[in-house]
N, C-alpha and C positions, 0 to 999 in steps of 0.2 A: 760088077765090082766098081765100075768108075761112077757110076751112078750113086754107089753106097756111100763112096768117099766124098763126091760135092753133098750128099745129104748128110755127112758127117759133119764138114766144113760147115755147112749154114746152120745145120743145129748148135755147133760150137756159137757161132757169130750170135744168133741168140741170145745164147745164156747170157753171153758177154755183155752185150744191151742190156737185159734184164739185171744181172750185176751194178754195170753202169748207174744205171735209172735208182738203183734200191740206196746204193752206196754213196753218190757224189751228189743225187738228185737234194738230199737231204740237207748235205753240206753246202746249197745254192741258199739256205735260208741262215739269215742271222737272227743272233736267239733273243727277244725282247727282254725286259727286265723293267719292273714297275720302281720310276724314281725314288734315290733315297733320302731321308731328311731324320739330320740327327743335331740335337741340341745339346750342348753342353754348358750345362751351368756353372760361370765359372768364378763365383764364392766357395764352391763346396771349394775348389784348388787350395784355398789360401796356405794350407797346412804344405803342400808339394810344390807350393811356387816359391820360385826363387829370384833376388833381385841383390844386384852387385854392386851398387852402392847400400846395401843390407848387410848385417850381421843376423845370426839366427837369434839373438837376444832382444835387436832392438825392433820399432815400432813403426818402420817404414813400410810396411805391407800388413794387410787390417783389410777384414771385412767392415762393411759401413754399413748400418741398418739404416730403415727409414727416418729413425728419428734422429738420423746423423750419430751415432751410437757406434764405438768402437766395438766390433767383435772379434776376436780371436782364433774361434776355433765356434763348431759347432753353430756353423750357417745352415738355414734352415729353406734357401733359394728363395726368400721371399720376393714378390714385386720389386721391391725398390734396394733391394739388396745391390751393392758393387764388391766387386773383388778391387780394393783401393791400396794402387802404389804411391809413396811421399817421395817428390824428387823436388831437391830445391834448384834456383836457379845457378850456385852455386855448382850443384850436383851435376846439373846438366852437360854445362863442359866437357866433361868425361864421357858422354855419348853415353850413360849407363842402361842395363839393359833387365828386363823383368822375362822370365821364361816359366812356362808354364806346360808341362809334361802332358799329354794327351794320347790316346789311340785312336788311330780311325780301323774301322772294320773292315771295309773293303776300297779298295782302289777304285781311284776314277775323278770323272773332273767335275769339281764342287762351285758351285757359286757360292760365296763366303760372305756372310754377314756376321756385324759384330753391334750388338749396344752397348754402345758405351760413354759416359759422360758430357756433358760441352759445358765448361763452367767459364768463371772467371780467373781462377787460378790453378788452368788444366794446359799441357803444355803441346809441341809437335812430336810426332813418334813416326817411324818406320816399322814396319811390322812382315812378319816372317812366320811362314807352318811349311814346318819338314821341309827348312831349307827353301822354301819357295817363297820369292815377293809378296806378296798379298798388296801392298801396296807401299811405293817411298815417302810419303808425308800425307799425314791426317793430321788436322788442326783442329782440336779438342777445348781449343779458345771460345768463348759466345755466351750466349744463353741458351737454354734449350732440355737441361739434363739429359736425364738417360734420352739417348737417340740412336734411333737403328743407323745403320754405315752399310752400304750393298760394296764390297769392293771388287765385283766381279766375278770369272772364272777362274780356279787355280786348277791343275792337274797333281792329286798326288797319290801317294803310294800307301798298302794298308801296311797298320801295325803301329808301334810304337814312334813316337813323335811330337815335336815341341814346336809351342806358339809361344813368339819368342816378337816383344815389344822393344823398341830402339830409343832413346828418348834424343830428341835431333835439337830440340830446342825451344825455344815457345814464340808466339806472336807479339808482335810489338806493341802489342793494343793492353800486354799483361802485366799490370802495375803490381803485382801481388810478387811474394817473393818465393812463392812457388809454381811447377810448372806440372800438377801431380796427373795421375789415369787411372779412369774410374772404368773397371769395364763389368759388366754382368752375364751377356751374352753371348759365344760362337755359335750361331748356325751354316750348319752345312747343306746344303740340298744340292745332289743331281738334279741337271734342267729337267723341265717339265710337271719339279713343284712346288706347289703355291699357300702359303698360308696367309685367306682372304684376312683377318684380320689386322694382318701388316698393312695392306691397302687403305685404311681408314682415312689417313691424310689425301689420298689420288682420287677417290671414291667419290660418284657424283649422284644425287639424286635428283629428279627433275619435280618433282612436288615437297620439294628442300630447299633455303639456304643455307650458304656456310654458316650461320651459327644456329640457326635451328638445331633441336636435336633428335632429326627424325632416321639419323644413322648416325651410330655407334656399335662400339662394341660389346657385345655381353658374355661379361665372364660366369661361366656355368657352374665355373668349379670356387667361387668367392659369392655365392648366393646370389647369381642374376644380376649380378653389379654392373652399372653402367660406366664404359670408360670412355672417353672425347679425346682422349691422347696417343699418339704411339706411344709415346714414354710410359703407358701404362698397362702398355701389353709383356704378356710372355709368350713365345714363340710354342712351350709345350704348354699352353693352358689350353683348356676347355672350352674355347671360347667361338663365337661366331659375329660375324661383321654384319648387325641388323640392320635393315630396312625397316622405319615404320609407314603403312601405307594405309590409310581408313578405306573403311566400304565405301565410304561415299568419294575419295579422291579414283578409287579404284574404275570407277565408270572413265575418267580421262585417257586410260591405260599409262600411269607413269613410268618412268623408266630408270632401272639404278646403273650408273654405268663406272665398270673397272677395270683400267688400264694394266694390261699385261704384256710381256713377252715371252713369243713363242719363241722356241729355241731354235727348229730347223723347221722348212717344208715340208710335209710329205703326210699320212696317215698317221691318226692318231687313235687310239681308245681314252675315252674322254671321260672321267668318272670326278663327282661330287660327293662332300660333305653336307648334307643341308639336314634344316628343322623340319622334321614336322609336326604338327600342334595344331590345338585348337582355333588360335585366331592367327594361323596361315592362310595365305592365296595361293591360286592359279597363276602360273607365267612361264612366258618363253624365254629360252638363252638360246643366246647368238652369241659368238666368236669371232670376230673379223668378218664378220658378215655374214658366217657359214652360219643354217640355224643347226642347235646341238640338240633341242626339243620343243615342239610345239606347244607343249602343253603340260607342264608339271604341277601335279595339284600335292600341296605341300598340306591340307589342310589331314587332321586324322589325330592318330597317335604313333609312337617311336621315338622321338626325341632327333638328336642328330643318326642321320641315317645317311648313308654310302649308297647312291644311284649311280647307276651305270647309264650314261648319255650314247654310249652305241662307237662308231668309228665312224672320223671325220678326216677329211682333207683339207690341211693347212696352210696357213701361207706364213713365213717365216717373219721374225720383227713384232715388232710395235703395235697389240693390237687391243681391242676391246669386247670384254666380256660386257654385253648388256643383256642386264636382265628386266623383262616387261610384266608388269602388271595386269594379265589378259581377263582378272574377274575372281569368283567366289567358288567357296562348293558349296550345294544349293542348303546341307546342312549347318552350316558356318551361322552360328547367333551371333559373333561376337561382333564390336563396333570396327575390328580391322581384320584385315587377312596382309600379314606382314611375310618376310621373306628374312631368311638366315642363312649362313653360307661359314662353312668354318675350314675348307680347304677346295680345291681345284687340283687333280692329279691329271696329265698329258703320258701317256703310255705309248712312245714310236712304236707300231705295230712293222712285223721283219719283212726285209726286204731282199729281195733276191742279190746273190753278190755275184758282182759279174765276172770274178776269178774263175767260177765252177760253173759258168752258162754253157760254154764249149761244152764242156767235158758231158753237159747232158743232152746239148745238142746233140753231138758224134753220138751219142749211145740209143738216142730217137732213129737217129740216119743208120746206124747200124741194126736198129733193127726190122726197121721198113726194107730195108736191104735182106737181108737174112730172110724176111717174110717171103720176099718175091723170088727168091734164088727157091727156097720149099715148094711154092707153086710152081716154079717152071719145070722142077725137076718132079715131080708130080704129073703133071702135064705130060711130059715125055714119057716117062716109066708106064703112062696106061694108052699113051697111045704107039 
């Protein structure tokens, strides 16, 4: 009988491990989620945005087309489209403010870019989403137009919510007697992603100089147009951050290189946008040093195509995607085998959290424990 009861006791201790292991071993992993990236174009607002030195009747908020062309109503998110506030310097005084009603979908912390104008008669702002900083003074004074603005990371909350412009003042250098704000773009992205054609300005080629034009951008979705500017990017276009590379430079093994930041250390799933086409090359990407593929032969058909580069370990900061020129595919006629690249996703792959390591530990040790109390009592009962 007392033999039935410790074989009872260790059978309990068992299950309890096995419990253990099934229940909490699960909740040691945190669950990954592939970066998100949402753009908001913000002409279509014109109709919902609201600005307090404005009356709903008069003319101080106006979509601007390219040909400098007052629009109303019924923007159509062209290129060069701005969602355009009129503050005069007068205006300014009164700190007035332009707000603009938005949702986000899901909660979480966004690195926030914005395009938005740098003229000669554009003034200083403060800028706010859902009640959070974004940043206390941006200076919209220069030359430059439409220009992307990285202003960081914000942490915010999903749902309903206003990006909300402060007008603080303008730069001394603004002879004009306005101080207005031109903006076209918000981009959101959770870290880890990248749209290579923002990179165009940082982007190096080593069988390039800066004014060659053997990198640019090519818009897919405005018939293969070549653009040389940020100011002439859209963040949801179609487009890819080309490489031109000849057969005959391709013997050098050139190299394109583009400066990123990784968000944290640790493992990552590393997946690409690229072209592939007839007068594509062969090449390696490296990441901070790590290589992500030896060998990517771009040449074929599919157009932009999503390659999975595998899981890498990272180091966190400041680092460089280089991509090499390592040669042809043997059916390649064309005069080049170029390279295109139209995003960059980082997927933190889960990590163990060390909240629930105990608790799986104890349930290993409890059952190695429960194992050896069966055998002893085993042991005894036959002999």
């Amino acid at each position: 009988r007392r033999n039935g009861m410790i074989f009872r006791k260790a059978l309990a201790l068992t299950v309890s491990a096995l419990v253990c292991l099934t229940v909490f071993a699960p909740l040691g992993i945190a669950a990954a989620s592939e970066p998100v990236h949402t753009v908001y174009k913000l002409p279509e607002y014109a109709e919902k945005a609201t600005a307090s030195n404005a009356t709903a009747e008069d003319a101080k908020k106006f979509v601007q087309g390219v040909d400098w062309s007052h629009i109303f109503s019924d923007s159509d998110g062209g290129v060069n489209e701005q969602l355009f506030w009129v503050v005069s310097k007068e205006d300014a005084e009164k700190k007035p403010t332009f707000t603009i009603p938005l949702k986000i979908e899901k909660a979480g912390t966004y690195n926030v870019k914005l395009k938005m104008f740098v003229g000669g008669d554009f003034g200083k702002f403060s800028i706010t989403l859902g009640g959070k900083t974004v940043t206390d003074s941006v200076d919209c004074f220069g030359e430059g137009g439409l220009t992307f603005f990285d202003f960081g990371s914000v942490k915010l909350p999903a749902g309903d919510t206003e990006l909300v412009f402060t007008c603080i003042g303008y730069n001394p250098g603004n002879t004009a007697t306005g101080c207005n704000l031109g903006i076209s773009r918000l981009i959101l992205s959770t870290p880890g992603y990248y749209y290579i054609p923002e990179y165009i300005g940082t982007a190096k080629a080593s069988n390039a100089s800066d004014n060659d034009a053997r990198r640019f951008v090519q818009d897919m979705d405005r018939e293969w147009k070549a653009l040389f500017g940020a100011h002439d990017i859209l963040p949801e276009d179609n487009g890819q951050l080309f490489w031109s590379v000849s057969v005959a430079e391709s013997a050098s093994s050139p190299t394109f290189t583009i400066p990123l930041d990784v968000p944290s250390a640790g493992k990552y799933s590393v997946k690409i946008k690229a072209f592939i086409g007839g007068d594509f090359g062969i090449f390696s990407l490296t990441l901070g040093g790590v290589t992500l593929k030896d060998s990517l032969d771009c040449f074929g058909e599919g157009g932009v195509t999503e390659i999975d580069l595998g899981e890498h370990e990272l180091k966190a900061g400041k680092q460089e995607l280089v991509v090499k020129c390592v040669g042809k595919n043997s059916a390649l006629t064309a005069d080049y085998c170029n390279f295109g690249i139209t995003s960059l996703t980082l997927t933190a792959k889960p990590a163990p959290n060390p909240g629930t390591s105990d608790a799986v530990t104890a349930a290993v040790i409890l059952g190695i424990a429960a194992a050896a109390g069966i055998a002893l009592i085993s042991e005894k009962h036959r002999s």
